[in-house]
C-alpha positions in Angstrom: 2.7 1.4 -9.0 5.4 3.8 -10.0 8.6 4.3 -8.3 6.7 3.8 -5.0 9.4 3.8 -2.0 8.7 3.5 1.7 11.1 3.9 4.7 10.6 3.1 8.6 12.6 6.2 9.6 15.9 6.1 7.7 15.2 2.1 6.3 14.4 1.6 3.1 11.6 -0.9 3.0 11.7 0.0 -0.9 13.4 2.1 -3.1 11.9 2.9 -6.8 9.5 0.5 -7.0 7.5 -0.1 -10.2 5.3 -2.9 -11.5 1.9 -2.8 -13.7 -0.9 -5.4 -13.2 -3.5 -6.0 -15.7 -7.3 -6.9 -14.9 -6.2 -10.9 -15.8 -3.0 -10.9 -14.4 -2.3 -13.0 -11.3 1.1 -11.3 -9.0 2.6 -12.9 -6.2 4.6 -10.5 -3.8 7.3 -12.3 -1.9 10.0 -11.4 0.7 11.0 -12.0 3.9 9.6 -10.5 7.5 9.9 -6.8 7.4 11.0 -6.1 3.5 7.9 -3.8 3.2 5.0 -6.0 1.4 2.3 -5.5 3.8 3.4 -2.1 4.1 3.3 -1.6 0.5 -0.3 -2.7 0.7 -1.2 -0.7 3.4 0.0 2.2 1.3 -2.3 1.6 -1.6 -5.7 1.5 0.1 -4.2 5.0 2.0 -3.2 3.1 5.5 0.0 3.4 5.8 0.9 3.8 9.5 2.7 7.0 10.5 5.8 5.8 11.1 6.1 5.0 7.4 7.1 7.4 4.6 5.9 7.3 1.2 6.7 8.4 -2.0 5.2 7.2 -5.2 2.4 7.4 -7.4 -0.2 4.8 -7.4 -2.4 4.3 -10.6 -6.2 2.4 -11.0 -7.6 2.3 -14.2 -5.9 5.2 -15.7 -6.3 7.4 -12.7 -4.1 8.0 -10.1 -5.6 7.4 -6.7 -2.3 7.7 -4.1 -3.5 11.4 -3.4 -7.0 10.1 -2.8 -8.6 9.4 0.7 -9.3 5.7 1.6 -12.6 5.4 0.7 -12.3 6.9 -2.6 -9.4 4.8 -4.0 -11.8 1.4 -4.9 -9.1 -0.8 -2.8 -9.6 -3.1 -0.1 -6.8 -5.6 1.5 -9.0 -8.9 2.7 -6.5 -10.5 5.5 -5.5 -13.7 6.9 -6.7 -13.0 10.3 -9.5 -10.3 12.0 -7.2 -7.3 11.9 -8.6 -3.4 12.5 -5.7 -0.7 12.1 -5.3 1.0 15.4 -5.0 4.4 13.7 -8.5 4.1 12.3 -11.8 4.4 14.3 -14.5 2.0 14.5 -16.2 3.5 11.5 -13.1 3.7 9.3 -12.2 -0.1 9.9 
């Protein structure tokens, strides 16, 4: 992730954010209601809501994937509870 930044209309969620994560590496992200982490995630498997604006590159394996379309990027988010995103269809969730 390199100097990734995402904003809710003029809020920063986060501004120049850059971290690396090896294959053995285990990362904790941590912050309080609304700071941006499950938007961040959303960002890197490509669904980020629309009211969310990204800038950033995003980097798997030596190849950078933020340009790519969902289903080409090799990332999945596994969540807590059953959740679709509403700006997906049925086939895309």
């Amino acid at each position: 992730v390199q100097n990734v930044s995402l904003y809710q209309g003029a809020t920063a969620l986060l501004k120049n954010v850059t971290f690396q994560v090896d294959k053995s590496d285990i990362v904790t992200i941590m912050g309080s209601s609304g700071s941006g982490k499950s938007s961040l995630f959303s960002w890197m498997v490509g669904a980020l809501s629309p009211q969310f604006q990204a800038s950033g590159e995003l980097w798997l394996n030596e190849r950078r994937v933020d340009a790519l379309p969902t289903a080409q990027r090799q990332i999945g988010i596994l969540f807590q509870d059953a959740l679709l995103f509403d700006h997906f269809s049925v086939g895309q969730n």
